[in-house]
N, CA, C, O and CB atoms as a CASP TS submission, in Angstrom:
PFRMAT TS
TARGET T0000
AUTHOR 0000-0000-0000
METHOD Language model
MODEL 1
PARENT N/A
ATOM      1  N   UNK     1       9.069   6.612 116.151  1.00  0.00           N
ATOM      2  CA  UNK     1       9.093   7.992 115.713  1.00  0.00           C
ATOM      3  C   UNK     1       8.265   8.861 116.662  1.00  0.00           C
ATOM      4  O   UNK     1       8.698   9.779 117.358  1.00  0.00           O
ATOM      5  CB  UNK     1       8.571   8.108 114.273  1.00  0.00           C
ATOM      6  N   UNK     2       6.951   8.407 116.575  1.00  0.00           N
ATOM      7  CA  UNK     2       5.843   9.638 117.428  1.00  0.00           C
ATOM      8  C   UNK     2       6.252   9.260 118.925  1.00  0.00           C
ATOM      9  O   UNK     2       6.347  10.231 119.676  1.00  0.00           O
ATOM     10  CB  UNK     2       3.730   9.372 117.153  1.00  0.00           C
ATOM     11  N   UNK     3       6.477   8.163 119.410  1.00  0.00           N
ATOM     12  CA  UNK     3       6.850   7.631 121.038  1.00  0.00           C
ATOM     13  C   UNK     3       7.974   7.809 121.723  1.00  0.00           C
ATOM     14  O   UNK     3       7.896   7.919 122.947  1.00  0.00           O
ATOM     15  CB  UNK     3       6.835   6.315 121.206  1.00  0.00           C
ATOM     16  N   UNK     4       8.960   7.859 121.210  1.00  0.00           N
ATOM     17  CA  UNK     4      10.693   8.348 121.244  1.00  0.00           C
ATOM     18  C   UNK     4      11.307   9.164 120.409  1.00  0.00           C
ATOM     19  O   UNK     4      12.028  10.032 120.900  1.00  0.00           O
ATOM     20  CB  UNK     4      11.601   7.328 121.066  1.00  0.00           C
ATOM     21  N   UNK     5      11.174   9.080 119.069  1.00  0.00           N
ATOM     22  CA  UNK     5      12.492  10.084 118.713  1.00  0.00           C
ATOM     23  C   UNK     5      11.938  11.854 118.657  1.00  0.00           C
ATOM     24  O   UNK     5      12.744  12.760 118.443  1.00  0.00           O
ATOM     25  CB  UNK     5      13.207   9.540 116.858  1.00  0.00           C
ATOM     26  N   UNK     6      10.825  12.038 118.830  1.00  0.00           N
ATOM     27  CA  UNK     6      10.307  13.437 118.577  1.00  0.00           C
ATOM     28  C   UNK     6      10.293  13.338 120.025  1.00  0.00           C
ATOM     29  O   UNK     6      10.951  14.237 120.547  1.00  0.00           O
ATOM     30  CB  UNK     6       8.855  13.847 117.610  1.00  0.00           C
ATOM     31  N   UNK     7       9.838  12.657 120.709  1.00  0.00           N
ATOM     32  CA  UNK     7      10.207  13.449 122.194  1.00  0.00           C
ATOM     33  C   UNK     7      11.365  13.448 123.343  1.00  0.00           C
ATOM     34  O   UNK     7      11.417  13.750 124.535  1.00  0.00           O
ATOM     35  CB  UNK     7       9.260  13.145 122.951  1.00  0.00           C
ATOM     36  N   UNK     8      12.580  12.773 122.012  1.00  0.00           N
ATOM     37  CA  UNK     8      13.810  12.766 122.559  1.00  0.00           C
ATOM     38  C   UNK     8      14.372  14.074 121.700  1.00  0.00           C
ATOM     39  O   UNK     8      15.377  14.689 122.055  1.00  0.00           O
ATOM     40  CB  UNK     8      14.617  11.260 122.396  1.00  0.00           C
ATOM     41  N   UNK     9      13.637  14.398 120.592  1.00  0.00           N
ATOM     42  CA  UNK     9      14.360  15.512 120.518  1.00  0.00           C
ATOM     43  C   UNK     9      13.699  16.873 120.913  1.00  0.00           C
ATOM     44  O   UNK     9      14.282  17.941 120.727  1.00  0.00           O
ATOM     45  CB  UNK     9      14.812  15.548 119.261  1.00  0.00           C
ATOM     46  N   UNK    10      12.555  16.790 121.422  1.00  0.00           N
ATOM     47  CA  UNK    10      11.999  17.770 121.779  1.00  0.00           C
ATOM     48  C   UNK    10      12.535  18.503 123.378  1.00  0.00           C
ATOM     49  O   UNK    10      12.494  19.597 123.940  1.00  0.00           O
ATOM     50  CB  UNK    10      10.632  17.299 121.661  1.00  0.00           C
ATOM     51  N   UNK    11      13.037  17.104 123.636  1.00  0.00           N
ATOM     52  CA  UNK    11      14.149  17.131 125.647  1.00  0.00           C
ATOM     53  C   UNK    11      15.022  17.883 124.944  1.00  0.00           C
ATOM     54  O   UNK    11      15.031  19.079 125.232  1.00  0.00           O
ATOM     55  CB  UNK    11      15.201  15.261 126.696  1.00  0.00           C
ATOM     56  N   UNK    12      16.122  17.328 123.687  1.00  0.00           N
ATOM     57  CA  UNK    12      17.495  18.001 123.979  1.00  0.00           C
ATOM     58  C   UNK    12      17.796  18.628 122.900  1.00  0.00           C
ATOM     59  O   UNK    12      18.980  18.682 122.569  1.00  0.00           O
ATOM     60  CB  UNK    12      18.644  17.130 124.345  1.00  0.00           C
ATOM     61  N   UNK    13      16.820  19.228 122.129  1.00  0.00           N
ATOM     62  CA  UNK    13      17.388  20.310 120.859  1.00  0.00           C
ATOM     63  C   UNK    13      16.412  21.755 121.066  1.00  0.00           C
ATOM     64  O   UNK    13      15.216  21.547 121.272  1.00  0.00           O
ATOM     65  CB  UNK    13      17.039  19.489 118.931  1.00  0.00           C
ATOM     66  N   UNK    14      16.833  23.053 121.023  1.00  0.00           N
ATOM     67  CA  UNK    14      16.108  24.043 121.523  1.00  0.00           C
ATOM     68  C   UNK    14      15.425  24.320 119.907  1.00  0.00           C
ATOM     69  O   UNK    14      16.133  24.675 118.965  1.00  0.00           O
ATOM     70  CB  UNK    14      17.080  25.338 122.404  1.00  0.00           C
ATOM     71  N   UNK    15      13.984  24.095 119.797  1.00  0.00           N
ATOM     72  CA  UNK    15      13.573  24.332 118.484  1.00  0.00           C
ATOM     73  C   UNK    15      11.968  24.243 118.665  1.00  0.00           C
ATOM     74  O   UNK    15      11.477  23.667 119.636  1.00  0.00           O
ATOM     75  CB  UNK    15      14.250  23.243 117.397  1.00  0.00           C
ATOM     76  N   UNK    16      11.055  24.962 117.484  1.00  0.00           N
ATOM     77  CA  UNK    16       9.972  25.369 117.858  1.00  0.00           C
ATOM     78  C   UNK    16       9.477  23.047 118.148  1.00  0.00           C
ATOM     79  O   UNK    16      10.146  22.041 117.910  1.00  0.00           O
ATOM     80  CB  UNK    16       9.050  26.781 116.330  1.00  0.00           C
ATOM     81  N   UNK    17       8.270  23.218 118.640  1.00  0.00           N
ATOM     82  CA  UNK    17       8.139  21.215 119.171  1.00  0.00           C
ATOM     83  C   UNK    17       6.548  21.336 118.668  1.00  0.00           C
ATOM     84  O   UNK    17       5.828  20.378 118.946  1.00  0.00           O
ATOM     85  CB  UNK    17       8.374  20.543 121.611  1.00  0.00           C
ATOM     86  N   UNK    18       5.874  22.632 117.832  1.00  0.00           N
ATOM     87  CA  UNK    18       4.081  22.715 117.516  1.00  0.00           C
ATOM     88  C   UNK    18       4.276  21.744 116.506  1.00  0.00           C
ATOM     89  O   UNK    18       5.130  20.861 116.578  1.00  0.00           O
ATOM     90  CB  UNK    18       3.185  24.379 116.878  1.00  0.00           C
ATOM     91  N   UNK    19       3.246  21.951 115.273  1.00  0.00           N
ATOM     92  CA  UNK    19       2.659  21.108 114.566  1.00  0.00           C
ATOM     93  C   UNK    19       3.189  21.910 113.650  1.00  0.00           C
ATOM     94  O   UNK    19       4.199  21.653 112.997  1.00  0.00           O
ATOM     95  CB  UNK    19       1.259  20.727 114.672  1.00  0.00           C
ATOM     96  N   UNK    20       2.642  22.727 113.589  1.00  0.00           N
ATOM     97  CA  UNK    20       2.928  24.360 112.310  1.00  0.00           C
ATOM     98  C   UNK    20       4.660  24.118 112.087  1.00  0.00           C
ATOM     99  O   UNK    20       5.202  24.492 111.047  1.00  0.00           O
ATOM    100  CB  UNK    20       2.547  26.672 113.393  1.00  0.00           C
ATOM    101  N   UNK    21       5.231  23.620 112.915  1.00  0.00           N
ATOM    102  CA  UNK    21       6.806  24.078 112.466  1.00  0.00           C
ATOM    103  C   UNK    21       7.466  22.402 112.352  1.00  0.00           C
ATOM    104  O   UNK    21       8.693  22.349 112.275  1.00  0.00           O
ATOM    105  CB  UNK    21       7.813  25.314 113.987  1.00  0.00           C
ATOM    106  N   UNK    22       6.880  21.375 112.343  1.00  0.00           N
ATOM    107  CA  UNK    22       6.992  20.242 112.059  1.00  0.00           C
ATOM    108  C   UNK    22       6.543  19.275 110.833  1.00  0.00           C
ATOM    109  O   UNK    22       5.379  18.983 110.557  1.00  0.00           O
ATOM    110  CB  UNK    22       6.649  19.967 112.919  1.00  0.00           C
ATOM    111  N   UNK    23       7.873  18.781 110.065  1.00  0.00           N
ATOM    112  CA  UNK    23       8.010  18.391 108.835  1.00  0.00           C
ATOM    113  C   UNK    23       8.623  17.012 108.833  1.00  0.00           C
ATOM    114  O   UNK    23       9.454  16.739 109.699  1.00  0.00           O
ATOM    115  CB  UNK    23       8.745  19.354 108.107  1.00  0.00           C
ATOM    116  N   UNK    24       8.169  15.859 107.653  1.00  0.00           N
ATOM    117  CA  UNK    24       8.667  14.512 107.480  1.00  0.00           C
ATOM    118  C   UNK    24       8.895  14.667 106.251  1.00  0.00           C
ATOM    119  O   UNK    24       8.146  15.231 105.454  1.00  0.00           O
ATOM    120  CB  UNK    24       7.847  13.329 107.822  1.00  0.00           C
ATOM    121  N   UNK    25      10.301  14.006 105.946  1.00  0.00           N
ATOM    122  CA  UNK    25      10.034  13.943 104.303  1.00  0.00           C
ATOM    123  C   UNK    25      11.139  12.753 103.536  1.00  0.00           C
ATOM    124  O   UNK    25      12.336  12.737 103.820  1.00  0.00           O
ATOM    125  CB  UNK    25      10.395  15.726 103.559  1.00  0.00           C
ATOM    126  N   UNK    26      10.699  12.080 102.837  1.00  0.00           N
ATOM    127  CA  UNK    26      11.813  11.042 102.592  1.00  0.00           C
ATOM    128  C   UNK    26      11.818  10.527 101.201  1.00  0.00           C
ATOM    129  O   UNK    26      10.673  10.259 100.838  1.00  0.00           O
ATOM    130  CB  UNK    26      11.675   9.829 103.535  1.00  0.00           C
ATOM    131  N   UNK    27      12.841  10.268 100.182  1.00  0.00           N
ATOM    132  CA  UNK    27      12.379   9.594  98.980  1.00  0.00           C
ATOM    133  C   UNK    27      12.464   7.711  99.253  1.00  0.00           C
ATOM    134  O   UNK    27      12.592   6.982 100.237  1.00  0.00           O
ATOM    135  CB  UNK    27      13.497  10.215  97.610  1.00  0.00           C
ATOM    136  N   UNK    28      12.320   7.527  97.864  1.00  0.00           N
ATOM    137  CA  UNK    28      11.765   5.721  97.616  1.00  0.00           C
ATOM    138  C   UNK    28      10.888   5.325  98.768  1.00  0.00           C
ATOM    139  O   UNK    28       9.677   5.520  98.877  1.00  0.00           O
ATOM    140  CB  UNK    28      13.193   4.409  97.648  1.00  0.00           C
ATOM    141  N   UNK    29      12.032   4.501  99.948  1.00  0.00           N
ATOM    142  CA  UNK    29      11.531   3.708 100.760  1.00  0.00           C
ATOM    143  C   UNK    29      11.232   4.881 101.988  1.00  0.00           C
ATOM    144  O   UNK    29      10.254   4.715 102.716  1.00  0.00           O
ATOM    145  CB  UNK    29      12.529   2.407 101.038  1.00  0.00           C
ATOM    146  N   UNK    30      11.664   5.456 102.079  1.00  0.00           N
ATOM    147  CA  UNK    30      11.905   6.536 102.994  1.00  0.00           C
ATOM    148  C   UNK    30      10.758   7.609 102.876  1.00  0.00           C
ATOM    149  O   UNK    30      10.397   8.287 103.838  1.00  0.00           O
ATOM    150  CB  UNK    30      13.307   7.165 102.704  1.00  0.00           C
ATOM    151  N   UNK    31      10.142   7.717 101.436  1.00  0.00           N
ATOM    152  CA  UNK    31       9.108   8.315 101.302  1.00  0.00           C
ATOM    153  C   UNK    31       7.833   7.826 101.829  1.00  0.00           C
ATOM    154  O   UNK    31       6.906   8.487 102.296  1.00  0.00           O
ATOM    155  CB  UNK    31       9.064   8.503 100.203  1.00  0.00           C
ATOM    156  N   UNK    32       7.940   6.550 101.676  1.00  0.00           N
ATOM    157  CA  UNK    32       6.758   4.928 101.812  1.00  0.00           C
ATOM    158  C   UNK    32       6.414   5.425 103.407  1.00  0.00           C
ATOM    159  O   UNK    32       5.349   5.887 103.817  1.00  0.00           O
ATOM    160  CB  UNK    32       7.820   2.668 101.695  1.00  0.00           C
ATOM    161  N   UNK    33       7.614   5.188 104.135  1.00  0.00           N
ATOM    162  CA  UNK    33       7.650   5.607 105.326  1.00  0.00           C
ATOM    163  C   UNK    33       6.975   6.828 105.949  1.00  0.00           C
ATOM    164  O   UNK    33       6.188   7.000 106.880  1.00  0.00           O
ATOM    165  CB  UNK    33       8.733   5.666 105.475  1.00  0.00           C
ATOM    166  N   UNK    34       7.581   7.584 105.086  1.00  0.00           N
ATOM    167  CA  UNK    34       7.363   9.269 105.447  1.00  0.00           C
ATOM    168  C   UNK    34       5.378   9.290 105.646  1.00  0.00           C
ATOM    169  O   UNK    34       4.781   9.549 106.691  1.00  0.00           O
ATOM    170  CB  UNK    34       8.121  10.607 103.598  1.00  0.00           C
ATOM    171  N   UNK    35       4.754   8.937 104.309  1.00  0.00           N
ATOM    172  CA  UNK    35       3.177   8.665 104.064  1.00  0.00           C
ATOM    173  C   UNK    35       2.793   7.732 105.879  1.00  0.00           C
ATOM    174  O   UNK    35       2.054   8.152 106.770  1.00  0.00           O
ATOM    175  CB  UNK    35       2.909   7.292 102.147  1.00  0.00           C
ATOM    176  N   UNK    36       3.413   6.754 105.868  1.00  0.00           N
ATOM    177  CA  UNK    36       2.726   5.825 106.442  1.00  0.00           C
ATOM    178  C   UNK    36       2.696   6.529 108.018  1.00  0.00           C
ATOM    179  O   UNK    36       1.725   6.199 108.699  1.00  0.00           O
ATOM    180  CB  UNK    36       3.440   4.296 106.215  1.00  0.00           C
ATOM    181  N   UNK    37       3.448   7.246 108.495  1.00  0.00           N
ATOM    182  CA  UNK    37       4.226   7.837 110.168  1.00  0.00           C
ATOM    183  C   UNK    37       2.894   9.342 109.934  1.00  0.00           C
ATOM    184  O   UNK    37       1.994   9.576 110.741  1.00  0.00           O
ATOM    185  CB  UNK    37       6.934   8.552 110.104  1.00  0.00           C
ATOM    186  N   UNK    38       3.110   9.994 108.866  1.00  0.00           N
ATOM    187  CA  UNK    38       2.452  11.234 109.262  1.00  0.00           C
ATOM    188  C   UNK    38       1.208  10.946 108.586  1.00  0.00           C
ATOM    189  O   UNK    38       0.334  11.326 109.365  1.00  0.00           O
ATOM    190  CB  UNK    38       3.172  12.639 108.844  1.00  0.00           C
ATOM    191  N   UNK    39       0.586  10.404 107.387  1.00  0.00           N
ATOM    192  CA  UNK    39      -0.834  10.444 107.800  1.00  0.00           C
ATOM    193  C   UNK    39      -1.772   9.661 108.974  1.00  0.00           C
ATOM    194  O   UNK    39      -2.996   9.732 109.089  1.00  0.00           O
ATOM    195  CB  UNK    39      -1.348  10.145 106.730  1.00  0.00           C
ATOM    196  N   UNK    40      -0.936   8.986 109.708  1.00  0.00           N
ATOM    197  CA  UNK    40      -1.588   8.784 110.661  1.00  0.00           C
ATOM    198  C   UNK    40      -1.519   9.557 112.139  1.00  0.00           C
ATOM    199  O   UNK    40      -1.967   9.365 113.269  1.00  0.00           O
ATOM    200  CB  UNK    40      -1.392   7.651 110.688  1.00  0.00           C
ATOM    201  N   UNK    41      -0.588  10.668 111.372  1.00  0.00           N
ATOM    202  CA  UNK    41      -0.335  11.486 112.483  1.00  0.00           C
ATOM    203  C   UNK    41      -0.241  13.095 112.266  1.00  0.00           C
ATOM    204  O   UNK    41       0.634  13.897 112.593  1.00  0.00           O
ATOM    205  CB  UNK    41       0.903  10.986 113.040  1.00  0.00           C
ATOM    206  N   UNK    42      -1.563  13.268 111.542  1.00  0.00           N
ATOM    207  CA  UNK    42      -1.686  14.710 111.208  1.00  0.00           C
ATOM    208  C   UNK    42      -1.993  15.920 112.099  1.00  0.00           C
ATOM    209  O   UNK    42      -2.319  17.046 111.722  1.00  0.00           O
ATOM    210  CB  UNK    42      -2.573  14.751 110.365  1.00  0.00           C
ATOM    211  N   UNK    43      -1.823  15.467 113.374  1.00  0.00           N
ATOM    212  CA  UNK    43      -1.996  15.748 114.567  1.00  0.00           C
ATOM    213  C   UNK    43      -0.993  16.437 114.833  1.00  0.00           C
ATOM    214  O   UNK    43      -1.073  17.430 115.556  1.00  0.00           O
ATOM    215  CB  UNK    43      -2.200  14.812 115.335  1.00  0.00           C
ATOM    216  N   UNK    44       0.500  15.885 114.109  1.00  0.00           N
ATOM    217  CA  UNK    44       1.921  16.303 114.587  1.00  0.00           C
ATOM    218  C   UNK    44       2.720  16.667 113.602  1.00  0.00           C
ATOM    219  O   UNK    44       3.873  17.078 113.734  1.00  0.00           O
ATOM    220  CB  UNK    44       2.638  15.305 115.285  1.00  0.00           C
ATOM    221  N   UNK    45       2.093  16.515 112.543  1.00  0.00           N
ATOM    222  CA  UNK    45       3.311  17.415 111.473  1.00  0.00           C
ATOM    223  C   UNK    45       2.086  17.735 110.132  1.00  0.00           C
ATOM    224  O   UNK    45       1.357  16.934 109.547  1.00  0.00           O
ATOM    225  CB  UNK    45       5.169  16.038 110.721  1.00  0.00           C
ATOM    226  N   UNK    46       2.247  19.343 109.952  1.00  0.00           N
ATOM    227  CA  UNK    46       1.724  20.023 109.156  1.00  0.00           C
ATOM    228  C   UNK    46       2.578  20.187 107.814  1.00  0.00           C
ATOM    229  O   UNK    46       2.260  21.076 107.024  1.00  0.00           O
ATOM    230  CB  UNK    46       1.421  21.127 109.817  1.00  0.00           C
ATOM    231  N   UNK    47       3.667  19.335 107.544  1.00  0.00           N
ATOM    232  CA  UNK    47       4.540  19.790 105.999  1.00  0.00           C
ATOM    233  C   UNK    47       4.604  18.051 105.623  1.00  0.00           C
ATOM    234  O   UNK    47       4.854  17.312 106.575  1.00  0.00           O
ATOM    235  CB  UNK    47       6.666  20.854 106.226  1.00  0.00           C
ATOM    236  N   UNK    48       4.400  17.477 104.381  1.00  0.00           N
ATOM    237  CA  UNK    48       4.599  16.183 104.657  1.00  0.00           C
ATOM    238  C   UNK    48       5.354  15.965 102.762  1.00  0.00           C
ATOM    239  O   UNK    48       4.849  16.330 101.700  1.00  0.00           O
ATOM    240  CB  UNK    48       2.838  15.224 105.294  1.00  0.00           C
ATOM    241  N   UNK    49       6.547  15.316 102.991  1.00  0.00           N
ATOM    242  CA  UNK    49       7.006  15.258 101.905  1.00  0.00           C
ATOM    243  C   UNK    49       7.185  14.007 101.541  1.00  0.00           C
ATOM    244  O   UNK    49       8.177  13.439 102.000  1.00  0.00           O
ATOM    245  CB  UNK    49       7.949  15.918 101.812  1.00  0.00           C
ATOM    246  N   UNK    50       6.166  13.170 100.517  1.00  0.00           N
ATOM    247  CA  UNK    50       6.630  11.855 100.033  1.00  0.00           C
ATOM    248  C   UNK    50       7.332  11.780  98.633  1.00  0.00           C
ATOM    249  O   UNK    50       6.696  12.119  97.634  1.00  0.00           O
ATOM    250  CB  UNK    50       5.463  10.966  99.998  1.00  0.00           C
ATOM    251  N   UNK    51       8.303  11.454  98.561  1.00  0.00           N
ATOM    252  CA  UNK    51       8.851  11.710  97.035  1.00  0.00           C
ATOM    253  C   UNK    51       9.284  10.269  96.472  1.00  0.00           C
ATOM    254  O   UNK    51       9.757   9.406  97.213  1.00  0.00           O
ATOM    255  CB  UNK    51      10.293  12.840  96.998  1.00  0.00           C
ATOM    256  N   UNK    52       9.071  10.077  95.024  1.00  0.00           N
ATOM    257  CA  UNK    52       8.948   9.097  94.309  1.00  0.00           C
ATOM    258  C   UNK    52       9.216   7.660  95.096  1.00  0.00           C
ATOM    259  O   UNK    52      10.169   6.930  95.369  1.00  0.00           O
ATOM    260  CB  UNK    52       9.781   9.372  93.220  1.00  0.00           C
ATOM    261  N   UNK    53       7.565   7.717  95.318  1.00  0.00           N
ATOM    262  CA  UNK    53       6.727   6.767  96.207  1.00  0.00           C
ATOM    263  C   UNK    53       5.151   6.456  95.605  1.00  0.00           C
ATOM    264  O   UNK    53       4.475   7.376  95.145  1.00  0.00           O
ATOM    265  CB  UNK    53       6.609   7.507  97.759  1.00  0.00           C
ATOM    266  N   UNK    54       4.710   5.213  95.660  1.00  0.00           N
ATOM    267  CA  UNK    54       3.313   5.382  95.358  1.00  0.00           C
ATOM    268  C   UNK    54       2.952   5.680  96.643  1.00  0.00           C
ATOM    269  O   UNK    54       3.561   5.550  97.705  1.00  0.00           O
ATOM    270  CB  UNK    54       2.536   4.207  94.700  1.00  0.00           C
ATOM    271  N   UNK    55       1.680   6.172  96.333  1.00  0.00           N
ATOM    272  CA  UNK    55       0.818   6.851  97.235  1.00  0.00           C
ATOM    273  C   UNK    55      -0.382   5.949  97.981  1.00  0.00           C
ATOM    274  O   UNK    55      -1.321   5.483  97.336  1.00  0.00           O
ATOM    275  CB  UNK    55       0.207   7.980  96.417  1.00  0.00           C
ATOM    276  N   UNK    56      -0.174   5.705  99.893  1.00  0.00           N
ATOM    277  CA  UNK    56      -1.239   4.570 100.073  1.00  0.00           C
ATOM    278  C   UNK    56      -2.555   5.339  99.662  1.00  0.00           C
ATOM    279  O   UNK    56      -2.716   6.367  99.004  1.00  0.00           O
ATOM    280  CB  UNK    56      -1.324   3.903 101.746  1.00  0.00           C
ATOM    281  N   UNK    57      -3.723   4.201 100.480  1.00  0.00           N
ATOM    282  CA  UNK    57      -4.819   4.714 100.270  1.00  0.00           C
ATOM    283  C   UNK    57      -5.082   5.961 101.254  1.00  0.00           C
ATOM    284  O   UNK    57      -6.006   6.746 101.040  1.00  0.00           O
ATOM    285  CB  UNK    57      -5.746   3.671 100.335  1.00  0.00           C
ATOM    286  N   UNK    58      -4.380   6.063 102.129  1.00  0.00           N
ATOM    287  CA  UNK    58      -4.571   7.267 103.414  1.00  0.00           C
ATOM    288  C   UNK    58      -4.773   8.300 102.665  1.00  0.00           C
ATOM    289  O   UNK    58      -5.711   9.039 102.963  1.00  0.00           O
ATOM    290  CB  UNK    58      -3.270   7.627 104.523  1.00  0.00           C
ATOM    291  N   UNK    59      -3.881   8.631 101.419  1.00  0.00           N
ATOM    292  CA  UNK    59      -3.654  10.010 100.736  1.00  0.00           C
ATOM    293  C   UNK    59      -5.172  10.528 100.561  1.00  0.00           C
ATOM    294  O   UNK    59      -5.203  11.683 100.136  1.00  0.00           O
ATOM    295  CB  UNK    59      -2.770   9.885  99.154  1.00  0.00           C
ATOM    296  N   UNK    60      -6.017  10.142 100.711  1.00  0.00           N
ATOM    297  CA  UNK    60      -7.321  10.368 100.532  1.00  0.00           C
ATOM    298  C   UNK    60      -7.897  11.105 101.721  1.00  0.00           C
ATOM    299  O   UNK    60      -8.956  11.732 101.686  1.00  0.00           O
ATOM    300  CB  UNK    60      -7.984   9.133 100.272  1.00  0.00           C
ATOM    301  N   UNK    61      -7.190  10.991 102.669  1.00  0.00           N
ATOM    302  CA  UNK    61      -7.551  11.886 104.339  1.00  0.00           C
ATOM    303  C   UNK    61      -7.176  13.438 104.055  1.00  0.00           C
ATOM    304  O   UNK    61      -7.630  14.375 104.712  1.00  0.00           O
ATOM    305  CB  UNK    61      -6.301  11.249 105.963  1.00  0.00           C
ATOM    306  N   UNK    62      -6.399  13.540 103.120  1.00  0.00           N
ATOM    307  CA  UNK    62      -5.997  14.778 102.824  1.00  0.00           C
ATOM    308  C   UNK    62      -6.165  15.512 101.535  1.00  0.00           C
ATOM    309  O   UNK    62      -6.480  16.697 101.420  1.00  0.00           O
ATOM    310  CB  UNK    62      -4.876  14.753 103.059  1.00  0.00           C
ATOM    311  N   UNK    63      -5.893  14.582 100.494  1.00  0.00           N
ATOM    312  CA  UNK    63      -6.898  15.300  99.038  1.00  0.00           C
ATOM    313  C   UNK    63      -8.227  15.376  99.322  1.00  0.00           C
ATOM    314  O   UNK    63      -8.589  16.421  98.781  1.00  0.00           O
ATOM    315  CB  UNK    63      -6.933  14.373  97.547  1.00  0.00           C
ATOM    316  N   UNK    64      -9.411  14.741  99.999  1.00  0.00           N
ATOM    317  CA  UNK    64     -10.372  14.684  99.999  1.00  0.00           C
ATOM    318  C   UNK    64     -10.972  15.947 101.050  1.00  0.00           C
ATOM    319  O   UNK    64     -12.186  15.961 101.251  1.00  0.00           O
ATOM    320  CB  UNK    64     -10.558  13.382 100.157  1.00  0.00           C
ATOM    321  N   UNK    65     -10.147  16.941 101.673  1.00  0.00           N
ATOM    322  CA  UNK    65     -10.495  17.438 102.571  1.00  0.00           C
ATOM    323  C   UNK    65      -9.312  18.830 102.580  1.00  0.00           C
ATOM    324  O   UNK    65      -9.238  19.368 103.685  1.00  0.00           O
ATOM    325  CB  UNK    65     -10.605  16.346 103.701  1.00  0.00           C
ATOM    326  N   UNK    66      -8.505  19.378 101.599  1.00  0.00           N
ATOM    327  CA  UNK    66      -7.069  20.227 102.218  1.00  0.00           C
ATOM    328  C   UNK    66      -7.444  21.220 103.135  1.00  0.00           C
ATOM    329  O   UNK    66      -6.773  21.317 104.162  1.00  0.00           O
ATOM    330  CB  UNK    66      -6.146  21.074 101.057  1.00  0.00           C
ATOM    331  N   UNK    67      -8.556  22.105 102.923  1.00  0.00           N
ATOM    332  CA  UNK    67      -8.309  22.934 104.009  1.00  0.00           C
ATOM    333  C   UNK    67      -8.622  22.210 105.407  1.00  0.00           C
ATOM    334  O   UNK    67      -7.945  22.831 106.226  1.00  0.00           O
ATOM    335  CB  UNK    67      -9.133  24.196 103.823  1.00  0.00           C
ATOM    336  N   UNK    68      -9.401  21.081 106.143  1.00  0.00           N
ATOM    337  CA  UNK    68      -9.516  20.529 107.208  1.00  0.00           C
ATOM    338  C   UNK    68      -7.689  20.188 107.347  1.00  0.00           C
ATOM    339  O   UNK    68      -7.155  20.666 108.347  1.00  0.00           O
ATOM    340  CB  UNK    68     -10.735  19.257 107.128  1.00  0.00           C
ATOM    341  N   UNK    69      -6.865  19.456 106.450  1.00  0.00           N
ATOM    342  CA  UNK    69      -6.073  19.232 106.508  1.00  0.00           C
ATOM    343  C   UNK    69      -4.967  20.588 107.351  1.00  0.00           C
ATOM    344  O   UNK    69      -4.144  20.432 108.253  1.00  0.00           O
ATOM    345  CB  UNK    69      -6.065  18.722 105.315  1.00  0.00           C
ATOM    346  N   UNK    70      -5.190  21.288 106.949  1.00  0.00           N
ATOM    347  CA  UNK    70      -4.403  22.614 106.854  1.00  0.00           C
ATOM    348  C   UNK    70      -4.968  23.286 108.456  1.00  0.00           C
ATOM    349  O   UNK    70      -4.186  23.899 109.183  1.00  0.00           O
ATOM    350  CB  UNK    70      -4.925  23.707 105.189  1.00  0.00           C
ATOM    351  N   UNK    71      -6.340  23.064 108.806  1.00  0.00           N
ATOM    352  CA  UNK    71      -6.666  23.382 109.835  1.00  0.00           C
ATOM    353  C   UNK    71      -6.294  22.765 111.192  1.00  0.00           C
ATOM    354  O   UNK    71      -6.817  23.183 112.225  1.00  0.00           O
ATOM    355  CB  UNK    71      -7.674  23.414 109.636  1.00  0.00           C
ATOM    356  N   UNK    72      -5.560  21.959 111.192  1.00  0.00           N
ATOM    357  CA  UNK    72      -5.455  21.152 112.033  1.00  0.00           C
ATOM    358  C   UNK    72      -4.252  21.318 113.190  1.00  0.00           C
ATOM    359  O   UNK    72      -4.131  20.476 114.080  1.00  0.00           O
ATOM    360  CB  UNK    72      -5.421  20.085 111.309  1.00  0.00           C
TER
END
């Protein structure tokens, strides 16, 4: 995801490539996913949608802190 497909689409689709305009979002397994790719990468996407998924322990990098979260 962060090594190839965002910077294969950042080569060939004309669209904003910041943080501010970059979103993940997935349900069940896809949600699991969604948690696991962007909290370790809050660096690169500011919208993060996990839907009916439990929640890892990471979720704590971001309840424990939203506006740092938001600042970023």
């Amino acid at each position: 995801m962060i090594n190839d497909l965002i910077p294969m689409i950042d080569a060939t689709v004309s669209h904003h490539s910041d943080r501010n305009h970059r979103a993940m979002a997935g349900t069940p397994w896809g949600g699991w996913q969604t948690l696991q790719v962007t909290l370790n990468h809050l660096d690169t996407f500011a919208y993060i949608g996990g839907f009916s998924t439990g929640l890892p322990q990471d979720i704590n990098r971001v309840t424990s802190d939203p506006a740092g979260f938001t600042r970023r």
